[in-house]
N, C-alpha and C positions, 0 to 999 in steps of 0.2 A: 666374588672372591671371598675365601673362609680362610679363618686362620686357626690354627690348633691349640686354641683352650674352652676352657670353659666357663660358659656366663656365669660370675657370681654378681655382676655388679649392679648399681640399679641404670634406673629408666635407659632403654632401647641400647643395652650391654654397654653404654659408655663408662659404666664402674670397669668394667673389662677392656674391652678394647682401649681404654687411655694409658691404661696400665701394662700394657704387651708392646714390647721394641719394635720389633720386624714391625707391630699395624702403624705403630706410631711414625717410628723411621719413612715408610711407605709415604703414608699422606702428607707428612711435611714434605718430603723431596717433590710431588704433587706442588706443593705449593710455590719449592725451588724452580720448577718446571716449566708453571705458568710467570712469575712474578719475576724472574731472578734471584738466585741466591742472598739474602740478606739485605736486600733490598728494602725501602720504605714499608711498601705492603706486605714485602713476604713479614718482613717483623711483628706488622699489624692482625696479618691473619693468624701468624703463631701466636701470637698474645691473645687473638679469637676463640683459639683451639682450644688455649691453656683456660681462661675463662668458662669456654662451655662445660668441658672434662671435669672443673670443681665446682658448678652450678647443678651439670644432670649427671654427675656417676657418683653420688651417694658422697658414704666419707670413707668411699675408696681411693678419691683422687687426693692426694694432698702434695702432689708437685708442683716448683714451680713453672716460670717460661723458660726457663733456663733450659729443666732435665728435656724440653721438646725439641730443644736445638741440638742438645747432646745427642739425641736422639736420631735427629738428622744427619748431624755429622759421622755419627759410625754406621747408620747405612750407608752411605755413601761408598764405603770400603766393601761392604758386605752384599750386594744384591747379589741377589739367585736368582737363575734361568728358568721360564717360566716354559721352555720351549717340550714341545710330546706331552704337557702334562691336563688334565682333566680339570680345567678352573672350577667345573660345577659342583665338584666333591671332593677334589684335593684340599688338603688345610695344610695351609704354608706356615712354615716356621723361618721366613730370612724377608728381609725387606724386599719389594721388587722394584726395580725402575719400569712406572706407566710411562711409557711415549708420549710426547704433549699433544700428538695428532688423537691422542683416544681420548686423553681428559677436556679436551679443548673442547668440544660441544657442551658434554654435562657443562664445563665452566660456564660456556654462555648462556646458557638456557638459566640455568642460577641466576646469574649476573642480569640477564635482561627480567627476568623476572621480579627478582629483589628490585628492580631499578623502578619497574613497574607499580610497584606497590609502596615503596619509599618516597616515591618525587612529588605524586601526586597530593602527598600533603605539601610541600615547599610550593608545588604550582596553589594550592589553595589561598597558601599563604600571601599570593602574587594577590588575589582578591582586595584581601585586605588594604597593602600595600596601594591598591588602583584608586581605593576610595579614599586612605587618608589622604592619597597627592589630592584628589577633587577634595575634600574636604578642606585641606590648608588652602587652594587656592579663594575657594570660596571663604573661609572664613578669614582671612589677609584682607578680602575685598570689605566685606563686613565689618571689621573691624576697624579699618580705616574711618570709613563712615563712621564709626561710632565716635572717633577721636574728632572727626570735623574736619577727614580732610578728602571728602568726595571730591570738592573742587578741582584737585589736582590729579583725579581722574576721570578728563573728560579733554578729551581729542577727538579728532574727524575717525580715525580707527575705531578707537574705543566706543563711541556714538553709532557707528557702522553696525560693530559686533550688536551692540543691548535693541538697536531697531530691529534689526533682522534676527537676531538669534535670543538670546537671554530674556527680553521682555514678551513678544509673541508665544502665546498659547504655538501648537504644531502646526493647526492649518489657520491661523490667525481669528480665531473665533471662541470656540470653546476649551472652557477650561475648567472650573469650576463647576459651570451648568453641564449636565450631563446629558450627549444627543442621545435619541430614540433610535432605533434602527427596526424595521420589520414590525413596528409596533409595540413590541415587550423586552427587546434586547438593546440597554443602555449601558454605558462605559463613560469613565473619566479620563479625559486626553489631557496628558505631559503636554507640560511649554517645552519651549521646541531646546532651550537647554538640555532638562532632565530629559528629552529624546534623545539627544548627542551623548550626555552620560550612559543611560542603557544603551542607546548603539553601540559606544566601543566596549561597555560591558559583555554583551553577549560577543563580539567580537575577539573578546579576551579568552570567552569562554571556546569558541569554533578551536584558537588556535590552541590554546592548554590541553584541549582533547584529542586533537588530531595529530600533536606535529610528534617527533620522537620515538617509533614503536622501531623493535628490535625484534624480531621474530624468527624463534628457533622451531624446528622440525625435528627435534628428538623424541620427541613423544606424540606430537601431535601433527597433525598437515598442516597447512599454513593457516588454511579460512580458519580450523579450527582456534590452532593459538593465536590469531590476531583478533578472535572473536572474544575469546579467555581475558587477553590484556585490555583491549576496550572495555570489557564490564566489569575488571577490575579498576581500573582509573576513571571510570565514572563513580566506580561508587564512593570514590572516596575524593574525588571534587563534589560530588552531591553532600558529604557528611561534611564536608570543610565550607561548606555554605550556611548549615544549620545554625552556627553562635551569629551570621548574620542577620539572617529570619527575626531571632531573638530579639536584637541589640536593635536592630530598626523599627521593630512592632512597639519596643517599650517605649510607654509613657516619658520615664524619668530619663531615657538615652542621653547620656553624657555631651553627644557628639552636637546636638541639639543647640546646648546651652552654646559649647565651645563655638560654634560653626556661624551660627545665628540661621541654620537654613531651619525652613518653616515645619515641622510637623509632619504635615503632608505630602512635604515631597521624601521625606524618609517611609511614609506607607505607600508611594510608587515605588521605592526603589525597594523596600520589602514587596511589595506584588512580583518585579521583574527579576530577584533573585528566585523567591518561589518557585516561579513556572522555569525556570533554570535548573533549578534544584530537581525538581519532578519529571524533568526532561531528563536527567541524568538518571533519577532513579530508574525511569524506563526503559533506557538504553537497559544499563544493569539489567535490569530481569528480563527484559529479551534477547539480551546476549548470550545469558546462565541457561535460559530456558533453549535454546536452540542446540548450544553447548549439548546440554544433559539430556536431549533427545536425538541428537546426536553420535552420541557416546552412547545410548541406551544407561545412562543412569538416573533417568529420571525417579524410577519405584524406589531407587534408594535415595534421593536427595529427598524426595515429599517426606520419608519417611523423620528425617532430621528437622532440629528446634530451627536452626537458623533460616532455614529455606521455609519455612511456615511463619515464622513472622518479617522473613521478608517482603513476603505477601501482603502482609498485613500494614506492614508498614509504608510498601508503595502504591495498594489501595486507598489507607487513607489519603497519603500527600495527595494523591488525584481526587479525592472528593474536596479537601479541600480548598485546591485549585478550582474547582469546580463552585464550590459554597460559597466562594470569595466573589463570583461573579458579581457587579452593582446589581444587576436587579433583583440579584436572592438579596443584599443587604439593605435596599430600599422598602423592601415589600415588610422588612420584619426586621429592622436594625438589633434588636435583644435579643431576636431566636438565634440568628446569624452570629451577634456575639457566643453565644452561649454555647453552640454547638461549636464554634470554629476553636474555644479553648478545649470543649472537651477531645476533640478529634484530634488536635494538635498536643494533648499532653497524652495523649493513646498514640499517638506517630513516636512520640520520641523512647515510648515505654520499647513499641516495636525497634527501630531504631538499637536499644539499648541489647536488648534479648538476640539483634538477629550478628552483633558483633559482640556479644560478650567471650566468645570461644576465639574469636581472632584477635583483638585488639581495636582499635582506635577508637576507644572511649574515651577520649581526652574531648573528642569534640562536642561529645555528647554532655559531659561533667559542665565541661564551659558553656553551654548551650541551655543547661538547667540552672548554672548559678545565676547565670545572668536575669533570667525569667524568675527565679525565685529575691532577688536583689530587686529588680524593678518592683514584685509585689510588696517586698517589705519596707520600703522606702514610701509608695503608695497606701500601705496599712500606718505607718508614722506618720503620713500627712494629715489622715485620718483622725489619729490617735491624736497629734498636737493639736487638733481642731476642734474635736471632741464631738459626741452628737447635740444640737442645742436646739432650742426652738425658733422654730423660722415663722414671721409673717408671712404669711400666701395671702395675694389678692386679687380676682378675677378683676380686671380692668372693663377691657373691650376689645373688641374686633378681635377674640380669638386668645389675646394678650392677657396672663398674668404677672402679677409680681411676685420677687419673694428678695426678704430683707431677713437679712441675718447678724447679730452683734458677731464682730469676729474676734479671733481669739489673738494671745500678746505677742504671736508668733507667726502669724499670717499680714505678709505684706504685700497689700496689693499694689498693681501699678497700671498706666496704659498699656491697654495692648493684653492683658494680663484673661486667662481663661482661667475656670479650674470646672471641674466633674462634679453634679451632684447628686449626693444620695438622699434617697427620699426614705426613711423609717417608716413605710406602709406595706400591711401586707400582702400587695399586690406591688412584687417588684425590688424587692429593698433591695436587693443584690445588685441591680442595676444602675450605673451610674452614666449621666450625660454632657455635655461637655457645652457650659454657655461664657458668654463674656460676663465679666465681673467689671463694679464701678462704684465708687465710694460713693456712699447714700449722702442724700441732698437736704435730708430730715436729718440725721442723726448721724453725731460723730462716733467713728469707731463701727461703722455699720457698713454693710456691704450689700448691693442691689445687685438681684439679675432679674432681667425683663426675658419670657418666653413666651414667643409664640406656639402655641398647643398643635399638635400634628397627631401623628397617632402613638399607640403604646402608652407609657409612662408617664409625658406630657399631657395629653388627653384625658387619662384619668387621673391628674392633679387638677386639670381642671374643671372636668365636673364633677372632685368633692370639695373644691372650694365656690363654684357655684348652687349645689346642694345645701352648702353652710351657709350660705344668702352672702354671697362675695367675698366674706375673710374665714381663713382657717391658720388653723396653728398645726405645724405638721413639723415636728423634729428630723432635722439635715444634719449630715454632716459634709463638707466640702474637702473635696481634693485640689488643692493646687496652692499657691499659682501654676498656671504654666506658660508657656510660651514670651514672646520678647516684647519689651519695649521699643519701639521703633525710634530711632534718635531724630525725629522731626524736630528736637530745639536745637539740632544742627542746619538748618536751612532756613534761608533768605525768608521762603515765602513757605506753608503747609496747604494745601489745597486740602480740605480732610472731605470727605462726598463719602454720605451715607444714604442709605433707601428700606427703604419701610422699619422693620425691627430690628437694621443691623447700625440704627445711633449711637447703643451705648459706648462703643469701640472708639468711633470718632469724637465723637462727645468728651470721652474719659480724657483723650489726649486733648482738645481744645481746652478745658478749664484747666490742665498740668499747665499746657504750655502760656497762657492765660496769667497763669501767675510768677512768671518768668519774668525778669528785669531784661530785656531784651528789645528792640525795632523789628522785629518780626511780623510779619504779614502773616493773621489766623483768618484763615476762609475756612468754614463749616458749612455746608449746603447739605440739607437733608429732601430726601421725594418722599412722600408718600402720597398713598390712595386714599384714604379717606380719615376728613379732619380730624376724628376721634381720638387718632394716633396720640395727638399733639394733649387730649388730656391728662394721658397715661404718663406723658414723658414732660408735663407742665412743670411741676416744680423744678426739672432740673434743667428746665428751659430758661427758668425766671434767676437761676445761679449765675446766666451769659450777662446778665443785666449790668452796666458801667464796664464791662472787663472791653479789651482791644478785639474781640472777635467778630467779625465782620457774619453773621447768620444770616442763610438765606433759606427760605425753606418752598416747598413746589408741591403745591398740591393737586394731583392730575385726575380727582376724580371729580363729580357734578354734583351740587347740593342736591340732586334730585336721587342720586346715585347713595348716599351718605347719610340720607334721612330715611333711609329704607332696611336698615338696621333690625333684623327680625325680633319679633318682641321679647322673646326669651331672655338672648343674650342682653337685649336693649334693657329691659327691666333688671335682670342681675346685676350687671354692671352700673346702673344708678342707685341701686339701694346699697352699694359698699359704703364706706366709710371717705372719707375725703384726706386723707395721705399726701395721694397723685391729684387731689383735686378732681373728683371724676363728677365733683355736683355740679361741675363751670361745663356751661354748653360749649361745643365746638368754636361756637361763635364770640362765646366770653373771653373763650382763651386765646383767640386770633386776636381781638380787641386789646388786649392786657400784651400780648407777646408784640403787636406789634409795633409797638412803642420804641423797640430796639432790634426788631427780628424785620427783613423785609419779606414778602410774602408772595407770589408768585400762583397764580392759578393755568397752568399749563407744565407739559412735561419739559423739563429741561434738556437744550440740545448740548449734552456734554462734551462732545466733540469742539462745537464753538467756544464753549466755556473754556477749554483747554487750551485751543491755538491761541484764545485770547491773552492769556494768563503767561504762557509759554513767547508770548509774540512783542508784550507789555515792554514801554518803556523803561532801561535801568532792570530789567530785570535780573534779580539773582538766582541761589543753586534755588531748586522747589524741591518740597517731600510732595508726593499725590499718595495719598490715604485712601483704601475705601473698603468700607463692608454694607452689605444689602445682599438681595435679591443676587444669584448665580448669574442671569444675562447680564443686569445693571454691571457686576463689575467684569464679567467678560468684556463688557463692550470697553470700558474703560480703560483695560490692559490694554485691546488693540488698538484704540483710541492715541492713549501716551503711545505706546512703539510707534505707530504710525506720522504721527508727528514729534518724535523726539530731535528731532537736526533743527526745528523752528525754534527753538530756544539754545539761544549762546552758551547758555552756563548747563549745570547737570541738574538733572532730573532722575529721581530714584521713585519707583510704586513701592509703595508696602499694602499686602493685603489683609487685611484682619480678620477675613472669611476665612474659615478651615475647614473643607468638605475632604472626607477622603471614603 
């Protein structure tokens, strides 16, 4: 349809055609047509019209809503017969009445389309919405606990749910410890809760994608436009996932503190949006791609910005879906860091460049504040802490120490992590994440005991066995992080630790220790070989007069334990005596067990437990533990397994954070 003037105005002739009756008159009656005269929406779409015509016809338009209705109104008197006449070259000068059988497709093809591209952020938005309900519930449940009033949740149902559901790893085993499969291909298995959360997660996701499609055949066949709107509402549940990615990865995430859930089930639940997210991206571009070869426009879509870093952007999400696998982050924990920020801050560049021509960068903005917020919050913990000089001590059996004065803004507590940065330069950029515990030497000090593995750790500690067992190597520490578990709410604390994961339990036994309280403190540590016990002597000799019932298990053979290969054996005797490393194994058993009872066999923690759970008078119990990945798998299944053998409630807290 043409009408007889001519374009002065700007962008795509709306300076013109807003300003000419008859076009004007025309398309409102169009709107009379579909909507009703004066109707809610027809008012809404003329205040649309009147909007667009003074945003894209220059400063030709300067009418109000009004002159569009006036407009209206006197066509209405004036159409002209459109009938014998040449639509493709006539230019009409009188309004026409469109039949609402002609406009009514265009209408729905608009409508479903627009519908298509609008909702799928409001469905995003359902994401969000899923996980605060999970997060209030959890954290209601949490918090209770925290005020002291677990007691009062704990029923034959309740008890039901946490045996079978909430306490159980998925297949009642592993959780923590990560199985092998095929030899080289290992993974970390959700307790069988955060399974039930990702299940109706992705459940949420099946239906958001699927249900809803409206499919016009004005332009396109059906496969084709149902093909169009799928890879349109994927892409934009995939970008409405992105400020999740973020908010779960970060360190500092809010939802953390608020929630009290651990760390690590926010990096499952960042793993299980990911591979959602990259599933959607793939839909997306094999929707487009089938589309535009389809269509034969492929040579022109490659040719455009956006269809090139589409690419790019849904290659990386797949690598690093891919990067993220455990066994690439076990083999090389810092490479794996290293690459998975830089790949991920190249996805979201992609990401940025391949919607800058369309819109929905809002998700992208929130999705960068949030990651540039967590670092800066992380550079201030830094900053308040400062870089200072830390004692390092190669111990033994693998074991260093490192003690640091902290600063008048760092408070530590049980349960209490932070990240550390070593100022050497192999690495400084790196930081890793140990339990922290108020030194047993010196007030105002703070101790982390590490066991050496490979990377970073490894070579801290052969340059402080190179320096003949002490080195001074300036740190600076990130944190606190993570929670206090309210173990000075409960009857009795069962706190069970194994090999170098004492300090956690340890740190809560002298808190709770000094507590005016009838509280039952049970501390049971395993280890393999006695040497442990010099490294962690002095702050063994702190338990001495306090109510803490220490039991310790040692399950290796003097024959075993005195075979200490000479290297290590010799560094570790010529340090300095701190931890007391000049007292033989044997000094220190002699000395410790004076108050500690001592146990040469592995402990059956199963019986330890029914025992404890089964006890006369017994009240609510916290079970504590960090050690060894199997030690506290077995432990979980252990409690779930016998949680109904005890009257009152029973709560695990884990101090181990593997992710």
């Amino acid at each position: 349809m043409k009408w007889a003037y001519n374009s002065t105005g700007g962008g795509r002739n709306y300076g013109t055609i807003c300003n000419y009756p008859p076009a004007v008159g025309t398309i409102t009656n169009c709107f009379a047509n579909i909507f009703g005269p004066f109707t809610k929406n027809f008012n809404k779409t003329v205040g649309r019209l009147s909007l667009t015509c003074e945003t894209r016809g220059s400063d030709t338009v300067i009418h109000e809503k009004q002159f569009y209705i006036d407009q209206f109104l006197n066509a209405t008197g004036h159409f002209g017969s459109t009938e014998g006449l040449n639509l493709t070259v006539t230019k009409l000068t009188f309004p026409v009445d469109i039949p609402h059988n002609v406009t009514k497709p265009y209408y729905d093809y608009t409508k479903f389309t627009l519908y298509n591209w609008d909702m799928p952020n409001v469905f995003a938005g359902i994401y969000y919405c899923y996980f605060i309900f999970v997060f209030l519930i959890v954290g209601i449940v949490n918090y209770m606990k925290r005020l002291g009033y677990q007691g009062s949740l704990n029923n034959k149902w309740i008890t039901l749910y946490r045996k079978h559901i909430s306490i159980p790893a998925l297949f009642n085993q592993n959780h923590t410890n990560a199985p092998v499969y095929f030899k080289f291909v290992s993974t970390l298995v959700p307790t069988r809760v955060e399974t039930l959360i990702i299940f109706f997660f992705v459940c949420l996701n099946i239906l958001l994608a699927t249900v809803h499609y409206n499919v016009s055949t004005l332009y396109n066949s059906r496969r084709l436009q149902l093909t169009m709107l799928v890879a349109d509402r994927t892409a934009l549940l995939a970008f409405g996932m992105i400020p999740l990615l973020v908010l779960f990865a970060g360190r500092n995430n809010l939802m953390i503190r608020l929630t009290g859930i651990p760390y690590t089930s926010f990096i499952m639940f960042h793993k299980w949006v990911s591979r959602m997210m990259f599933l959607y991206a793939l839909i997306h571009s094999a929707c487009w791609t089938d589309y535009a070869v389809s269509r034969h426009y492929m040579s022109a879509y490659v040719a455009r910005r956006y269809w090139r870093w589409g690419i790019v952007a849904t290659t990386l999400a797949g690598l690093l879906c891919f990067q993220a696998f455990h066994m690439f982050r076990t083999m090389s924990y810092e490479s794996f860091l290293f690459i998975h920020i830089v790949f991920a801050s190249l996805f979201l560049v992609g990401c940025w460049w391949h919607c800058y021509d369309f819109g929905y960068l809002e998700w992208i903005y929130a999705s960068i504040a949030l990651w540039c917020t967590d670092r800066l919050v992380r550079i201030f913990k830094m900053i308040t802490f400062g870089y200072r000089n830390a004692d390092v001590e190669y111990i033994s059996d693998g074991t260093f120490k490192v003690s640091v004065q902290k600063g008048a803004f760092f408070h530590s507590y049980p349960g209490a992590y932070a990240f550390l940065y070593f100022l050497t330069p192999y690495g400084f950029w790196q930081s890793h994440p140990f339990t922290i515990i108020e030194s047993a030497l010196k007030e105002g000090e703070i101790t982390v005991y590490i066991k050496a593995k490979k990377g970073m750790t490894k070579y801290i500690k052969n340059k402080c066995i190179k320096a003949g067992g002490k080195a001074s190597i300036r740190v600076s520490v990130e944190g606190p992080y993570g929670h206090h578990a309210p173990s000075h709410k409960y009857d009795t604390a069962l706190l069970l630790a194994g090999g170098s994961g004492i300090p956690g339990p340890y740190h809560h036994a002298v808190d709770l220790a000094k507590r005016d309280s009838n509280q039952q403190i049970k501390l049971s540590w395993t280890i393999r070989n006695p040497e442990s016990l010099c490294w962690f002597y002095k702050e063994l000799m702190m338990l001495r007069g306090t109510k803490v019932q220490c039991d310790i298990y040692i399950t290796g053979t003097v024959t075993e334990f005195v075979k200490e290969t000479g290297q290590d054996k010799e560094k570790a005797s010529s340090s300095a005596s701190d931890s007391d490393t000049s007292l033989s194994p044997q000094g220190c058993i002699e000395e410790l067990s004076k108050f500690i009872t001592f146990h040469y066999e592995r402990p059956s923690l199963e019986d330890f437990l029914v025992t404890e759970f089964t006890a006369e008078n017994q009240g609510t119990i916290c079970v504590m533990t960090c050690g060894p990945p199997r030690m506290v798998d077995d432990i979980r299944k252990f409690v779930g397994q016998n949680l109904d053998k005890c009257p009152k409630r029973v709560d695990l807290f884990e101090e181990l954070q593997v992710w």
